[in-house]
C-alpha positions in Angstrom: -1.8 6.0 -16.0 -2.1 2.5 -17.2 -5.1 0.5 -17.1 -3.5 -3.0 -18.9 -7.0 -5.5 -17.9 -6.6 -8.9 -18.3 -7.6 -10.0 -21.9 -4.4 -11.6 -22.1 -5.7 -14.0 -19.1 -9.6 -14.0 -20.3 -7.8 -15.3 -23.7 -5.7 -17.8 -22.5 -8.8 -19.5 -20.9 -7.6 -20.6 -17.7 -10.6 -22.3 -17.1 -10.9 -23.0 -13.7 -7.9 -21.9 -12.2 -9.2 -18.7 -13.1 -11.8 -19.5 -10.4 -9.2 -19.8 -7.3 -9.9 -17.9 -4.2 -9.0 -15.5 -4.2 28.6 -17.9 -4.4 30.9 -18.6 -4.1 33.6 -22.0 -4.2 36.8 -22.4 -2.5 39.0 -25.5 -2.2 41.4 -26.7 0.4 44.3 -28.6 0.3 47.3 -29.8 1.7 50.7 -30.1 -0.3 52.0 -33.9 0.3 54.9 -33.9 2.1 58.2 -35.0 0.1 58.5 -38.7 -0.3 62.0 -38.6 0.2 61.9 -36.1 3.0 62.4 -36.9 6.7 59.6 -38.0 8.7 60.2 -34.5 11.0 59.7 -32.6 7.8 57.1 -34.5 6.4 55.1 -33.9 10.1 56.1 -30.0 9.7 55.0 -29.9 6.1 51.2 -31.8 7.3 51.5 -29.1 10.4 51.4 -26.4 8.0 49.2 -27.5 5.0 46.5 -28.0 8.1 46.8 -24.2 9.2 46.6 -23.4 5.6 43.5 -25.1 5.2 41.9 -23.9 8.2 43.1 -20.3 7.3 41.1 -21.2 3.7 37.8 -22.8 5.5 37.9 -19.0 7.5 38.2 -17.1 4.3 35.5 -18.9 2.4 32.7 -18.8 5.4 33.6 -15.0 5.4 33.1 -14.3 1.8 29.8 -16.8 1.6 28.8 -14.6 4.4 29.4 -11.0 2.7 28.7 -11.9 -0.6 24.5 -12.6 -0.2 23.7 -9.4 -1.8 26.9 -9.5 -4.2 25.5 -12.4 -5.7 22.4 -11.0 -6.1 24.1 -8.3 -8.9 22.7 -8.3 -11.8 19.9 -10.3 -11.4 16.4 -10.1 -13.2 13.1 -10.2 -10.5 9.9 -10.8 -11.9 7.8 -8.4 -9.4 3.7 -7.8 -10.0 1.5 -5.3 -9.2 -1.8 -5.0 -8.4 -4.2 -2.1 -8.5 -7.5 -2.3 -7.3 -8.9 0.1 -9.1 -8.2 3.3 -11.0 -8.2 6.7 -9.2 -6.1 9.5 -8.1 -4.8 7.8 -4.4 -3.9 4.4 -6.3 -2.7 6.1 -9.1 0.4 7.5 -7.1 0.9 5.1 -5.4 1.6 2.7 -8.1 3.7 5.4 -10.4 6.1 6.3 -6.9 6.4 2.5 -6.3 7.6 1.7 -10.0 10.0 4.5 -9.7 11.3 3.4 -6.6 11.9 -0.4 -7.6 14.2 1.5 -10.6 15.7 3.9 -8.3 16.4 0.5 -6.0 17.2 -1.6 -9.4 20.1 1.0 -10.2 21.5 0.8 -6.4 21.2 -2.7 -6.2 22.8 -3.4 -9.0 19.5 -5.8 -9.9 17.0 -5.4 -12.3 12.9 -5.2 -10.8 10.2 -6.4 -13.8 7.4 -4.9 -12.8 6.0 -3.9 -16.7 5.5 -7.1 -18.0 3.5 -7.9 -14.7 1.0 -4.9 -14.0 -2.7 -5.2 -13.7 -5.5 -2.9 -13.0 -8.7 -5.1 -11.8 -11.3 -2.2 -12.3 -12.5 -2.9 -9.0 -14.1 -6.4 -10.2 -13.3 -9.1 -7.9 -13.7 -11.8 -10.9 -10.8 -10.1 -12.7 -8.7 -9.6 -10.2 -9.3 -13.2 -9.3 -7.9 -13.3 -12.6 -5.1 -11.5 -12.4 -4.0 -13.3 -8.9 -3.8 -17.0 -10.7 -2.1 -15.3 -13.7 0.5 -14.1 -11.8 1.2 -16.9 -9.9 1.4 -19.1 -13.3 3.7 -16.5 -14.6 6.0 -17.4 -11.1 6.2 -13.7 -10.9 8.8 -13.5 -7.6 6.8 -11.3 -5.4 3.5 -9.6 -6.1 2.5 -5.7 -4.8 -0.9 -5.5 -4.2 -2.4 -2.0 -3.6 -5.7 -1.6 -1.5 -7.3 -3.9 0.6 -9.5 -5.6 -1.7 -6.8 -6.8 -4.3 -4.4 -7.7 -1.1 -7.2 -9.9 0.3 -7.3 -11.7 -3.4 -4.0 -11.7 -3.7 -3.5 -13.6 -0.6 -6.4 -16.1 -1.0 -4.9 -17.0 -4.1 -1.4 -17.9 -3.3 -2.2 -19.1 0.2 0.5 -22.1 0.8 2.7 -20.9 -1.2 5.9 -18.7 -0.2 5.7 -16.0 -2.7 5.9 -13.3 -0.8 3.0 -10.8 -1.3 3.9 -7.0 0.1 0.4 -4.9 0.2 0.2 -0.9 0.1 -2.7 1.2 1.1 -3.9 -1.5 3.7 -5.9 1.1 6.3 -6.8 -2.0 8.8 -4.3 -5.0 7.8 -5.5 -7.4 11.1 -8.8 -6.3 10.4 -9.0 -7.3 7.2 -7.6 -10.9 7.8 -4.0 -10.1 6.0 -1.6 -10.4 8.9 -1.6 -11.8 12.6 -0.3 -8.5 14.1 1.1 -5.4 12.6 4.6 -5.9 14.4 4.8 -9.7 13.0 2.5 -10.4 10.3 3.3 -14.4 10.8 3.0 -15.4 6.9 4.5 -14.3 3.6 3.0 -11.0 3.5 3.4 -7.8 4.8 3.4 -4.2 3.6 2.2 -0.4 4.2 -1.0 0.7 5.8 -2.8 4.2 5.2 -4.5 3.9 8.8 -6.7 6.9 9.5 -6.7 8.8 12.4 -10.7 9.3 12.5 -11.0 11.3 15.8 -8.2 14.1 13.9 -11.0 14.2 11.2 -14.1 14.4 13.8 -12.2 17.3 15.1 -12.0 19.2 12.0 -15.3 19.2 11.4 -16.2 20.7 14.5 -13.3 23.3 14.5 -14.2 24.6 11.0 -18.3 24.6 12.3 -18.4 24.1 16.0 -22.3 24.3 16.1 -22.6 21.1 13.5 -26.0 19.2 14.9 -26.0 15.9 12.0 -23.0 14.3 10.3 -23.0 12.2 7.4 -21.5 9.2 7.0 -20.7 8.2 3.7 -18.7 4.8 3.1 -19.2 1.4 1.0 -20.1 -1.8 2.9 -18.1 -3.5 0.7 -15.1 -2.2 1.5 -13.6 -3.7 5.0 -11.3 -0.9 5.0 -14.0 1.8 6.4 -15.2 -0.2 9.0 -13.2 0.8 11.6 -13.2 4.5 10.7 -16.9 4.4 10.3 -17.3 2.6 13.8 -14.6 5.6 15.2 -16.8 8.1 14.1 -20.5 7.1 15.5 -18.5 6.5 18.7 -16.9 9.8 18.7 -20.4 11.1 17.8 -22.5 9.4 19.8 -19.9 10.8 23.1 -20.6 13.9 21.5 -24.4 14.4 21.2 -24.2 14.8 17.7 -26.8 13.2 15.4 -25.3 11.1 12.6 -27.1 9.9 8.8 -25.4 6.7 7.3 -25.6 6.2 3.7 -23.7 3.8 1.5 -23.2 2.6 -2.7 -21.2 0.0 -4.1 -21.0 1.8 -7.5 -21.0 5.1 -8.8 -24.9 5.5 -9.2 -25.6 4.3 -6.2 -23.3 6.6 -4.3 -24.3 9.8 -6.3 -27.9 8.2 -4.4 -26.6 8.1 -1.6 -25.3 11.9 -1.6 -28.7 13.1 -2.6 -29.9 11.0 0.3 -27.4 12.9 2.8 -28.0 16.4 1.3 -31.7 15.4 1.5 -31.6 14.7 5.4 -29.7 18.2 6.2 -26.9 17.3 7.1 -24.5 19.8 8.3 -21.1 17.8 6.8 -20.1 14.8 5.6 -17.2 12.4 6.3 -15.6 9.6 4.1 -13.0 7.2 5.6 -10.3 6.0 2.9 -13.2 4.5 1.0 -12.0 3.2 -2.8 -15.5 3.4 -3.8 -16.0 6.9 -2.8 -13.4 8.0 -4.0 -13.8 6.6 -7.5 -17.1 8.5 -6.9 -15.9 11.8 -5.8 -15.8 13.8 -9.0 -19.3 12.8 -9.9 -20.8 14.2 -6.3 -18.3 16.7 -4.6 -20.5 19.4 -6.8 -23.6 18.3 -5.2 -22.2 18.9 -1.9 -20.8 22.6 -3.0 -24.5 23.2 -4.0 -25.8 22.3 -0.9 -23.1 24.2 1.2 -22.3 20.8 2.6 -18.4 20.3 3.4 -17.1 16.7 2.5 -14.3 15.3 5.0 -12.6 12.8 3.8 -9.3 10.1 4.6 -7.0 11.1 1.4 -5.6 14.2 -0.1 -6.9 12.8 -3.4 -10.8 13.0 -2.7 -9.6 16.7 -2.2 -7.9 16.8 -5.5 -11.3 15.5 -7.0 -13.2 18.5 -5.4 -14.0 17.3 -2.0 -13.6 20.0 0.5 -11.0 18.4 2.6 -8.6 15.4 2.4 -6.9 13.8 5.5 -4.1 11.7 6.1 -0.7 10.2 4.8 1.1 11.1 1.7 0.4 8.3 -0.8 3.7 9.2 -2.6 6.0 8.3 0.4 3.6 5.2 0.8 4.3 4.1 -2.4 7.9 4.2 -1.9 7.9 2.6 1.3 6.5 -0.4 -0.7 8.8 -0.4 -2.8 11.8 -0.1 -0.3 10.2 -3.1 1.1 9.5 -5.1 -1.9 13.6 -4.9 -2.5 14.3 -5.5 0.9 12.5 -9.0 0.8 13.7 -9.9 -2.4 17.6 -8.8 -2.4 18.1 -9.1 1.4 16.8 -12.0 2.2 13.7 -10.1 4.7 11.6 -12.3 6.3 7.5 -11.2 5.3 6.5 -12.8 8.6 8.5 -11.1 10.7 9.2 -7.3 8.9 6.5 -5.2 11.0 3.9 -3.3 9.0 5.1 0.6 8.4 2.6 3.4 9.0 3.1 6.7 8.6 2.3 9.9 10.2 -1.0 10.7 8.9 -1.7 14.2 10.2 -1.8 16.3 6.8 -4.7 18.2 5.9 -5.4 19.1 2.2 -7.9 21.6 1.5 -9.2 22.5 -1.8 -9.0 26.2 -2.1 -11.7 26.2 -5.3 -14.7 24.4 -3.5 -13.9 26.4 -0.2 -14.5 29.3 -2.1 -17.7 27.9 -3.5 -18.8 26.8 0.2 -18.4 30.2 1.3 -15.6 29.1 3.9 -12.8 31.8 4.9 -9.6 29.9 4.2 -7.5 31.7 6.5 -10.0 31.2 9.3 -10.3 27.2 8.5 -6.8 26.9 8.4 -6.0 28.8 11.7 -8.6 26.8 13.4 -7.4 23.2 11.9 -3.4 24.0 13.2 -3.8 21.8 16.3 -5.1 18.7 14.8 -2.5 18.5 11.5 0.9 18.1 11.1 0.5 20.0 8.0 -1.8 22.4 5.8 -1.7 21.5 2.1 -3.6 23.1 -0.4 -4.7 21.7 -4.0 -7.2 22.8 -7.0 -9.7 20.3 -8.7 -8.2 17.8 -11.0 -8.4 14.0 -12.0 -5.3 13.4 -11.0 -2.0 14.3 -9.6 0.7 15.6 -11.8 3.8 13.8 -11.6 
């Protein structure tokens, strides 16, 4: 995976910019009538050179009209992308989106730059800060921005200006300030969200171990994209009886903490909303939670693939592509950012990893059987960094 930072931009010295918040022709004409001619044929010959002209005026509105995306062959878009961080979820979802913008590039007969433009801001809001005002002094001609954090940058810095920003992996997009509504954003942004269903997740946990009495909760504060899942779950918790142990890091030490912290209380499972920060922490603590025998729900396939028990949700491939599709759509099309609606996706797949259900001592067949009425879908994956393309 790439991970290009931004020593070009910290070497340029911005200075304080650095700092910002975040056709066609046609011609008509009439033939003169004949000098010499009579003045009935001269009015016969004016008669006709008018329908002519009209008949012209016709032809060229219709081929202005079907010609928008004609025009549009061959031409060169400058498009940037924006990772928050790096990990397996983001990962895909930036590899399926370049592919995409090629696969579009070839059918549109246009070409999408994304190379020259890609960033990874290492979770660090001073570089992506960075990143934003480089991009918009490069007059890149629409910027991707994946995960909340770099979309709420991205957004701060190009606000009054119509560059249209398309964010992926948004999980609460009027939450997090981005767009008005998610069926007309209102501004020059819109994109794909990776919403969780949280009470689909709450379930789980209680079909695979009906007789859990404590739950932890395991998010980052810093990240406005758990909120709402985390607020989901103590509701759905609280209706339920169930006691409930809230721990959080904003780094990697302070989340491994934080799981000591959990397995410390006795918790009986633990559940992780689509949490960046947890996630980039997952293969340094899904081994203390095997040790423990505690199971570690989570809202993405790839904290499974990092050796959490389970992984629930969308299919970050498919929301990559979506963001591209839309990214080509605004920029070849002509489509509107404030009015194209947000897409979601059915997020109902379940993605169990078969190695640290074996070391939890959990019968496969009889976790899967019981999870059938809450997923779509029953995925299985092994422990790795990341997915293989």
């Amino acid at each position: 995976m790439k991970n290009k930072v931004m020593a070009v931009v910290l070497a340029a010295g911005l200075g304080t910019a650095l700092l910002a918040g975040c056709g066609s022709s046609s011609s008509s004409g009439s033939s003169a009538a004949d000098t010499t001619a009579s003045a009935s044929t001269a009015q016969a010959d004016a008669s006709s050179a008018d329908t002519q002209s009209d008949a012209a005026q016709a032809d060229t509105a219709a081929a202005e009209a079907g010609t928008e995306t004609a025009a549009a062959s061959g031409k060169e878009y400058k498009v940037g992308i924006v990772q928050y961080m790096d990990h397996a979820s983001l990962n895909q979802i930036t590899d399926s989106a370049e592919k995409e913008l090629d696969a579009k590039g070839q059918e549109l007969g246009v070409t999408f730059d994304y190379s020259d433009y890609f960033f990874n801001g290492e979770g660090d809001a001073t570089t992506l800060n960075q990143i934003a005002a480089q991009l918009k002094s490069d007059g890149v001609d629409a910027v991707i921005a994946i995960a909340t954090p770099a979309a709420q940058i991205v957004q701060s810095t190009y606000e009054g200006d119509d560059t249209p920003i398309i964010f992926s992996a948004v999980t609460d997009p009027v939450g997090a300030g981005l767009v008005k509504s998610m069926d007309a954003p209102g501004a020059n942004i819109t994109g794909t969200s990776d919403a969780l269903n949280t009470e689909a997740i709450m379930n789980l946990i209680f079909a695979e171990n009906p007789d859990a009495k404590s739950v932890g909760l395991l998010y980052s504060k810093s990240e406005d994209s758990s909120a709402k899942a985390i607020q989901e779950a103590k509701d759905f918790l609280d209706k339920k009886g169930v006691k409930y142990v809230e721990k959080t890091g904003t780094s990697t030490d302070e989340v491994s903490q934080a799981a000591d912290a959990l397995i410390a209380s006795g918790v009986d499972a633990v559940f992780t909303p689509t949490d960046n920060t947890i996630m980039n922490a997952e293969l340094a603590i899904y081994e203390k939670f095997i040790k423990a025998g505690i199971p570690h729900y989570t809202g993405a396939d790839s904290f499974a693939l990092n050796g959490a028990f389970l992984g629930f949700g969308i299919n970050y491939k498919d929301l990559g592509k979506s963001t591209a599709d839309i990214t080509a759509d605004v920029l070849v099309n002509g489509k509107d950012p404030a009015t194209y609606p947000v897409v979601t996706f059915d997020n109902g797949i379940a993605t169990i990893n078969t190695d640290t259900a074996k070391a939890l001592g959990i019968d496969l067949t009889k976790a899967e059987e019981a999870f059938k009425p809450y997923c779509s879908d029953i995925e299985e994956t092994t422990t790795a960094e990341n997915f293989s393309n």
